[in-house]
C-alpha positions as CSV (number, residue, x, y, z in Angstrom):
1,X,90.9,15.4,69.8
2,X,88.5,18.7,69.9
3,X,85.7,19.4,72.3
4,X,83.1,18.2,69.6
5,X,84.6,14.8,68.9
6,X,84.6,14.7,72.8
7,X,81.2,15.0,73.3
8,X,80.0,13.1,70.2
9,X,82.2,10.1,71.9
10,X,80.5,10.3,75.0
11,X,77.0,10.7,73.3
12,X,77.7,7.4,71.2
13,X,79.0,5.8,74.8
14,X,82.5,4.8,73.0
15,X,84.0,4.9,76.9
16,X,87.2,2.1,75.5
17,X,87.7,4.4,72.5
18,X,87.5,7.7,74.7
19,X,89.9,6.4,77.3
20,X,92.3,5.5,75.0
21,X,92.3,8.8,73.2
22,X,92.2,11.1,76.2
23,X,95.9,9.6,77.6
24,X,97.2,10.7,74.4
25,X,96.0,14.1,74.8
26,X,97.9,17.2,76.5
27,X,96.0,17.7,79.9
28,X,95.7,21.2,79.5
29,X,93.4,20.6,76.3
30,X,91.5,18.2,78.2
31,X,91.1,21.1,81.3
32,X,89.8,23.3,78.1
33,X,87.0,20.7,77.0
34,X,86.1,19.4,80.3
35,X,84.7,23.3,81.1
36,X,81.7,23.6,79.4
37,X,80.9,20.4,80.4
38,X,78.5,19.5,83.7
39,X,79.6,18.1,86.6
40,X,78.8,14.6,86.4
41,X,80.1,14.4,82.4
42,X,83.3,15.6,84.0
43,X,83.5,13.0,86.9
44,X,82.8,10.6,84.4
45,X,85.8,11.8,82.2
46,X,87.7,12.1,85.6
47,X,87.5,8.5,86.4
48,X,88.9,7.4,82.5
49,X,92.3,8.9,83.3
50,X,95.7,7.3,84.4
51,X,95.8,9.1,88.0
52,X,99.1,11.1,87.3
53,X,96.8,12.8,84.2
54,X,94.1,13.1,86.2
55,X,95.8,15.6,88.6
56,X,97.7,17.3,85.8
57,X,94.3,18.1,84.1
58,X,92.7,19.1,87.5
59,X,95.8,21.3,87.9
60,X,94.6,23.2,84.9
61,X,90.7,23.6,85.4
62,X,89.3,27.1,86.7
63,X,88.7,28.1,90.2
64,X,84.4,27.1,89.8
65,X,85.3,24.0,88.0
66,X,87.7,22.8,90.8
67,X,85.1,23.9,93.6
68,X,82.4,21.6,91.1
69,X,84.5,18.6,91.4
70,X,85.4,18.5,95.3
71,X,82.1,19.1,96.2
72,X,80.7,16.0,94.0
73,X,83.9,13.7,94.1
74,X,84.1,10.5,96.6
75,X,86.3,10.8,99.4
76,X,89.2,8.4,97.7
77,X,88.7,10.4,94.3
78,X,89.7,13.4,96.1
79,X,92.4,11.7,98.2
80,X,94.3,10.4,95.5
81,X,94.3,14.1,93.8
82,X,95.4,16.0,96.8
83,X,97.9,13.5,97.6
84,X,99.7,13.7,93.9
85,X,99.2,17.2,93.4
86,X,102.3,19.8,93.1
87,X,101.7,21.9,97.0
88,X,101.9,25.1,95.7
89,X,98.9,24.0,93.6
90,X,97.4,23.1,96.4
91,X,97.8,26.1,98.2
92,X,96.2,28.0,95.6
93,X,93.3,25.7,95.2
94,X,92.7,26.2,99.3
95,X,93.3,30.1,98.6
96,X,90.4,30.1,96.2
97,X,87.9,27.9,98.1
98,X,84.9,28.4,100.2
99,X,85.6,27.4,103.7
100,X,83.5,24.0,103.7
101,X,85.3,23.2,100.2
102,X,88.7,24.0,102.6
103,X,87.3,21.8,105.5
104,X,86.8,19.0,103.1
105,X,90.4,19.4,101.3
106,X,92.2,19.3,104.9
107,X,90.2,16.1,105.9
108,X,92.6,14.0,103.2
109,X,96.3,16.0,104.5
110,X,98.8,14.7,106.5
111,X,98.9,17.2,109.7
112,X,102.6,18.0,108.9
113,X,100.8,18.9,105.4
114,X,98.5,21.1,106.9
115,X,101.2,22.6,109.0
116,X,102.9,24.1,106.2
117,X,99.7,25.0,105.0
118,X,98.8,27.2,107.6
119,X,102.8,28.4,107.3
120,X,102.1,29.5,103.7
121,X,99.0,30.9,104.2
122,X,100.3,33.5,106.4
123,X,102.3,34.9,104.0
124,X,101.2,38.4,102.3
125,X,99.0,38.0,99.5
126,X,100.8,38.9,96.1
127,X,104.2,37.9,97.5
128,X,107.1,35.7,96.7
129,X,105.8,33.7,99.3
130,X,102.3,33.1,98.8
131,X,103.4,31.7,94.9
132,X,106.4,29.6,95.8
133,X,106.8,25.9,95.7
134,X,108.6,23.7,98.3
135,X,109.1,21.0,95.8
136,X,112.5,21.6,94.8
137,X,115.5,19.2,95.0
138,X,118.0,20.2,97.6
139,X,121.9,18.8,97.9
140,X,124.1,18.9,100.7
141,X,127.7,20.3,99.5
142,X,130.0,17.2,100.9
143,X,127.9,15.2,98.0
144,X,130.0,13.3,95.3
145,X,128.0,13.9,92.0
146,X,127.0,10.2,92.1
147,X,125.2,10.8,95.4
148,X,123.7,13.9,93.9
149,X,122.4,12.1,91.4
150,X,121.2,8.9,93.1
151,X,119.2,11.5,95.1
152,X,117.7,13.2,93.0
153,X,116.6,9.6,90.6
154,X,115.1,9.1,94.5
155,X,113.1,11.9,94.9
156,X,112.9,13.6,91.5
157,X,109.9,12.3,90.1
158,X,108.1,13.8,93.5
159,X,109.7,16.9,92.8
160,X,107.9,20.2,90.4
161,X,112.1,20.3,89.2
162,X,114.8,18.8,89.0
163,X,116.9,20.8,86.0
164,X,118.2,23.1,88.8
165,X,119.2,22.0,92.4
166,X,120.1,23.7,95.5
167,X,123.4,23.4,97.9
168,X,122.1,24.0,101.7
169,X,123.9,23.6,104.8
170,X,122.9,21.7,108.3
171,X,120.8,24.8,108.9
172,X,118.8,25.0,105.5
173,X,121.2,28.3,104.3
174,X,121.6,28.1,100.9
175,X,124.7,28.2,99.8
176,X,125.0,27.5,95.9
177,X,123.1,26.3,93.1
178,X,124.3,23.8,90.1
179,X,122.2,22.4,87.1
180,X,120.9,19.0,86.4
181,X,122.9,19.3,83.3
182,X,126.4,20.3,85.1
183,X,125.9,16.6,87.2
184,X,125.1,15.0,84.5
185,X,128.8,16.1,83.1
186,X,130.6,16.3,85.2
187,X,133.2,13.5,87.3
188,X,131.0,10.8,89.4
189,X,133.9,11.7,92.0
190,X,133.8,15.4,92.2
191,X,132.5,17.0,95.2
192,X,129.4,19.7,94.8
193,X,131.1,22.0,97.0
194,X,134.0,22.5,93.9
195,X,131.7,22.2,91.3
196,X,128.4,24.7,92.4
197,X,128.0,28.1,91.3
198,X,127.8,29.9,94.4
199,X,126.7,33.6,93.1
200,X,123.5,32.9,93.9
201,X,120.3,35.0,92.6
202,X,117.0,34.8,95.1
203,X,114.0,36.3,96.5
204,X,112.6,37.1,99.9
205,X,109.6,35.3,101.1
206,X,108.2,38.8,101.7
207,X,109.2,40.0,98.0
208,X,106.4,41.8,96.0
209,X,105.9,39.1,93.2
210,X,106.1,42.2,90.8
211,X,109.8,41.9,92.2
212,X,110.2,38.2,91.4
213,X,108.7,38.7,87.9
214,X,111.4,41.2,87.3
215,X,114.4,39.0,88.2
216,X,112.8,36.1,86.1
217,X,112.2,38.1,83.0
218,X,115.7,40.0,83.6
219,X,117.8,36.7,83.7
220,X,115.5,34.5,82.4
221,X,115.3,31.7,84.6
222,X,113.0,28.7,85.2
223,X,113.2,28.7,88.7
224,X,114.1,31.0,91.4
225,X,115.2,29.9,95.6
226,X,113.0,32.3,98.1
227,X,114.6,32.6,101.3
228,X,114.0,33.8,104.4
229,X,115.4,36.7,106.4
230,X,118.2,35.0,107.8
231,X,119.0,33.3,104.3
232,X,117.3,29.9,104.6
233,X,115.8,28.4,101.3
234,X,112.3,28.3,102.0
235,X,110.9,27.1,98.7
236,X,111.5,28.0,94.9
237,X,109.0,29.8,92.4
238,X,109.3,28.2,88.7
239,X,108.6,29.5,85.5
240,X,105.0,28.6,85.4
241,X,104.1,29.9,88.2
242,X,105.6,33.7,87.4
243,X,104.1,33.8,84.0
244,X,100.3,33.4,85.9
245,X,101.4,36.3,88.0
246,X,102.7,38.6,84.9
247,X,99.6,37.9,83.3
248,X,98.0,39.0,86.2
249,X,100.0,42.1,86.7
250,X,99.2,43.3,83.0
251,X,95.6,42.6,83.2
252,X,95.7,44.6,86.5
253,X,97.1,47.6,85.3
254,X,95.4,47.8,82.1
255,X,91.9,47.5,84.3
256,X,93.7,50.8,86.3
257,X,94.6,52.5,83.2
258,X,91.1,52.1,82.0
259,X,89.9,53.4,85.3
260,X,88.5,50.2,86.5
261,X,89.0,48.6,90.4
262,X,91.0,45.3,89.3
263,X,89.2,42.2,89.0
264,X,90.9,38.4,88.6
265,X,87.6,37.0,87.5
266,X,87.0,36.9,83.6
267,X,84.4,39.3,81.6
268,X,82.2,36.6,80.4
269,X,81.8,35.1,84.2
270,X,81.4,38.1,86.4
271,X,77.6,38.9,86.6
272,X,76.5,42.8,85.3
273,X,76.7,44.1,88.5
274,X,80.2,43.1,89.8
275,X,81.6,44.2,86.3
276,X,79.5,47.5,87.2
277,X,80.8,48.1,90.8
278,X,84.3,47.6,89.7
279,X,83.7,50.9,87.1
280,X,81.2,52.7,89.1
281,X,83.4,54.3,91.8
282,X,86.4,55.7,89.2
283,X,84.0,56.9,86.7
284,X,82.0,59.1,89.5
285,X,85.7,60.7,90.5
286,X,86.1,61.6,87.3
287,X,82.6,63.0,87.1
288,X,83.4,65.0,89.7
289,X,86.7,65.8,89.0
290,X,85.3,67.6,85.7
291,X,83.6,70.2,88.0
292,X,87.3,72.1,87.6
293,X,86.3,71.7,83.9
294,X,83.0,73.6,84.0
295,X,83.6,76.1,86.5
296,X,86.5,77.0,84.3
297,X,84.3,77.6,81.4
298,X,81.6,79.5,83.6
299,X,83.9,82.3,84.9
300,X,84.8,82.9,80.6
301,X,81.0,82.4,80.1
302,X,81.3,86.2,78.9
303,X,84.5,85.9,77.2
304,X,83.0,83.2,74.9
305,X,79.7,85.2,74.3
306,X,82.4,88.1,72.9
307,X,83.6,85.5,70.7
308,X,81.5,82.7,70.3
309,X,83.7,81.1,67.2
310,X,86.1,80.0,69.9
311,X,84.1,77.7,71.6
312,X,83.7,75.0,68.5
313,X,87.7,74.3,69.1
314,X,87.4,73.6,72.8
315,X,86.7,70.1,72.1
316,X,89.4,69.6,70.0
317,X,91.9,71.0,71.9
318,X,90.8,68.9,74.7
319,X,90.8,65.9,73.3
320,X,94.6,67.1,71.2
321,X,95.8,67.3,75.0
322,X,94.6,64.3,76.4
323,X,95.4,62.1,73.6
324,X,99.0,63.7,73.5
325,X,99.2,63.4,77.5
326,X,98.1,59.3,77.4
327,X,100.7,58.5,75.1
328,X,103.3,60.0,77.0
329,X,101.8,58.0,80.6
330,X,101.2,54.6,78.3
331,X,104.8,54.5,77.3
332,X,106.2,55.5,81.0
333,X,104.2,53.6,82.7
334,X,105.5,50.3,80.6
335,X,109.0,51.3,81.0
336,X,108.6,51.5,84.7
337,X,107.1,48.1,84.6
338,X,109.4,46.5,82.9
339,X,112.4,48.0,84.3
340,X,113.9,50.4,81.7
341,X,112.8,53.8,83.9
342,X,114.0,54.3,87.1
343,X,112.7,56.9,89.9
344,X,116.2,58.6,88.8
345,X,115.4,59.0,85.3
346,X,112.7,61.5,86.1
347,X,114.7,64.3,84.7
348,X,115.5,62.5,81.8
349,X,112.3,61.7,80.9
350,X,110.9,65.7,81.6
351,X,113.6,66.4,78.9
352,X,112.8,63.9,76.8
353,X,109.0,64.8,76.4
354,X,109.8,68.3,76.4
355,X,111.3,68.0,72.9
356,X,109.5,65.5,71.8
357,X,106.3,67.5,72.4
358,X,107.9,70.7,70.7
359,X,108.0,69.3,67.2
360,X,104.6,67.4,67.7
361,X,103.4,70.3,68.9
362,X,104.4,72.4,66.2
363,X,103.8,69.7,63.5
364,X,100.0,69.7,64.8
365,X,99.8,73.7,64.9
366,X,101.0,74.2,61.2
367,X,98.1,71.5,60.3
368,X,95.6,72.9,62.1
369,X,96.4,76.4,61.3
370,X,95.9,75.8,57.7
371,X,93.0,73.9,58.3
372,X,91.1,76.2,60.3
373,X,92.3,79.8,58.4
374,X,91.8,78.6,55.0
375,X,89.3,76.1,55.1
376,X,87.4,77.3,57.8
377,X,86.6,80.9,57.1
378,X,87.7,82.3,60.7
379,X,90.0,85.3,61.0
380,X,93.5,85.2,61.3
381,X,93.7,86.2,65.1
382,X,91.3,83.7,65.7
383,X,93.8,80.8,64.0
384,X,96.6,82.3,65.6
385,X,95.0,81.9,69.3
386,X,94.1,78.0,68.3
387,X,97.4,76.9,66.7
388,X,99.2,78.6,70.0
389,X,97.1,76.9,72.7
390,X,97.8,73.7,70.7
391,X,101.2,74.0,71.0
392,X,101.4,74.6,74.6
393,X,98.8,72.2,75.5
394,X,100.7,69.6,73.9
395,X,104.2,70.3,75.6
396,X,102.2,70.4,78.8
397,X,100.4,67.7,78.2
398,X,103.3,65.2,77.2
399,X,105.6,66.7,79.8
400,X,102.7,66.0,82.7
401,X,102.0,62.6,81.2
402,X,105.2,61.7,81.3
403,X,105.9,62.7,84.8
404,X,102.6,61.7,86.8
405,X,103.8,58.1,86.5
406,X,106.8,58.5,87.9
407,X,105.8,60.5,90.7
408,X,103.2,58.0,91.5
409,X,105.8,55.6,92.2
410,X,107.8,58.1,93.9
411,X,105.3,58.2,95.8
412,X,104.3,54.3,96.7
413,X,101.3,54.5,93.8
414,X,100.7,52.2,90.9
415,X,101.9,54.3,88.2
416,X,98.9,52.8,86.2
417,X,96.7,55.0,88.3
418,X,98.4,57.9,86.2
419,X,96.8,56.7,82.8
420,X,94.2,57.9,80.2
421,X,91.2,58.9,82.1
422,X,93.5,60.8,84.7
423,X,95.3,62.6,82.5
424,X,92.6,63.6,80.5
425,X,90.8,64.9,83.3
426,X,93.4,67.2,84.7
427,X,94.7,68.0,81.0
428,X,91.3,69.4,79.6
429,X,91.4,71.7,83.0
430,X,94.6,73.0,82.6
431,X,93.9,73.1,78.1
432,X,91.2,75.8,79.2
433,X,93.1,78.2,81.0
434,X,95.7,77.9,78.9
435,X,93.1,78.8,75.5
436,X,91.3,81.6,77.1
437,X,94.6,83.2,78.6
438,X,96.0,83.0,74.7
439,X,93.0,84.3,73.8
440,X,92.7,87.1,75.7
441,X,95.8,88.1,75.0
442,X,95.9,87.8,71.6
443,X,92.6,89.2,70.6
444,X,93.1,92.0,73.3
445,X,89.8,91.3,75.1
């Protein structure tokens, strides 16, 4: 079912029809048709589906669309939503509410609910804590596998996952791990303490989740145990969860390589001036930061009255060395995010670029040589000064585009700071002094 067969349904007043159709639909389809929708269309919707759908699909719906339906929903309606839902949905609902949307959420939690809550609220935003679940299935390690599994037919259907379970002792300290499918196989007599895997791979509570979405992606798992400083499993983070947050993470740093203050809200909902503010304040710095730019062309004002032909390849040469410097950051900065360049590697990658922007470098002179002697009717000297500053401004640029990054991080900066606009900016700077210092020399002014 689309969103215009939806609505034509509901227009007609085919409610029987409607119902039936909507339990056979994925709820995150239904999430997807239910946003354009007003308020009391998707109430009425709402109250059509089985109760487990109903909090799959409310699961799914944005932040504004969530903050529509607590407001207008009856007290059970609500009840019966917070009481299914997964908690570390919940905690991200109450994270993005409005204090009396909060008040009203709290009203229908148990108080040992809103205990841990308040526990997971205090963790660090952006941390392994602040995204975990506590809905995991844990085993004790004197279990028989036909305990294990008569606990987990118990609890499991309460639980976000059951394909991966977690040894703990008296204490809560984890101790091992072994898979849904590894019970299932395995003797009804045999003990979990012979049968678990204890090398066990986890997160602190107080992780960065750029951290956690580094272990997931290296080893691929579809959950993770968080523990606590003395090695107590505090909750898990699954699959879906870490996929929101890379998503996040590379919508943030393209926003910083574009010079832009990062923004979670999407284009089409921010309002003009919030999109605005978040450009505003990098796009000024940069402004500014071009003053190098002109007071470097000032001080050869005279130079370029001498020869006035070499001021129609500034801009080129300018743009040559940004363009040259931003691929060398876009490429860095994705290796450092994904893991493949370390803070070590920094000499590695200065070596790398170096040669790299040698033959580009010298690929790009011979072109523009040609182009400029016998095409453009400028003297030799003239094509000379041009093809050298082009060479040098390209090794500089690559080698400084591929090292700002890592410095950045050296330093405890988002390497994505150290993207195109940056670059460019400190690149067309150091382009100039580099052309009128050729020039000068070779033209013997």
């Amino acid at each position: 079912m689309d969103k215009q067969e939806l609505e034509k349904l509901i227009k007609e007043k085919r409610y029987l029809f409607l119902k039936e159709k909507l339990e056979k639909t994925n709820e995150v389809d239904i999430a997807e048709m239910l946003e354009p929708l007003d308020i009391n269309t998707t109430l009425l919707i709402f109250r059509m589906l089985p109760k487990d759908l109903a909090v799959d699909v409310f699961a799914e719906l944005s932040v504004k669309k969530q903050k529509d339906f607590v407001s207008m929903a009856i007290n059970k309606e609500l009840k019966e939503i917070i009481d299914e839902l997964f908690f570390d949905d919940m905690i991200d609902l109450i994270e993005e509410m409005p204090a009396n949307i909060v008040k009203k959420i709290l009203l229908h939690t148990r108080k040992e609910q809103r205990d841990l809550i308040n526990q997971f609220l205090r963790y660090p935003p952006d941390s392994a804590g602040s995204i975990m679940t506590i809905e995991y299935v844990d085993l004790k390690k004197s279990m028989t596998v036909k305990d294990a599994l008569n606990h987990i037919r118990e609890i499991g259907l309460k639980k976000e996952t059951v394909y991966t379970c977690y040894v703990t002792d008296k204490n809560r300290k984890l101790e091992g791990i072994i898979s849904l499918r590894k019970l299932v196989i395995s003797d009804e007599s045999d003990v979990i303490e012979d049968i678990m895997d204890q090398e066990v791979i986890y997160v602190y509570t107080h992780d960065d989740q750029e951290i956690v979405a580094g272990v997931f992606k290296r080893y691929g798992f579809l959950a993770l145990p968080v523990v606590d400083k003395e090695d107590r499993l505090t909750g898990i983070i699954t699959v879906d969860d870490i996929m929101g947050v890379i998503d996040q993470e590379a919508t943030e740093d393209f926003q910083k390589m574009a010079a832009m203050a990062p923004s979670e809200e999407k284009y089409l909902d921010a309002d003009i001036f919030t999109l605005a503010k978040h450009r505003i304040p990098w796009l000024v710095f940069l402004m500014l930061s071009a003053t190098f730019t002109e007071g470097i062309i000032r001080k050869f004002e005279g130079f370029l009255q001498t020869v006035v032909v070499l001021t129609a390849f500034i801009p080129m040469l300018m743009d040559a060395g940004g363009n040259s410097g931003s691929q060398s950051s876009t490429l860095i900065i994705r290796g450092l995010a994904l893991g493949e360049i370390d803070l070590r590697d920094a000499g590695k990658v200065m070596w790398k670029e170096f040669r790299i922007s040698i033959v580009v470098g010298l690929v790009l002179a011979a072109v523009n040589f040609t182009r400029i002697y016998f095409f453009s009717s400028v003297g030799l000297s003239v094509a000379l000064t041009v093809s050298m500053t082009l060479v040098v401004v390209v090794v500089m640029s690559k080698v400084i585009g591929g090292i700002l990054p890592i410095f950045a991080k050296k330093v405890n900066l988002d390497p994505a700071l150290m993207a195109g606009p940056l670059i460019t900016t400190i690149v067309d700077a150091l382009s100039l002094m580099v052309y009128f210092s050729v020039a000068a020399w070779l033209l013997n002014i």
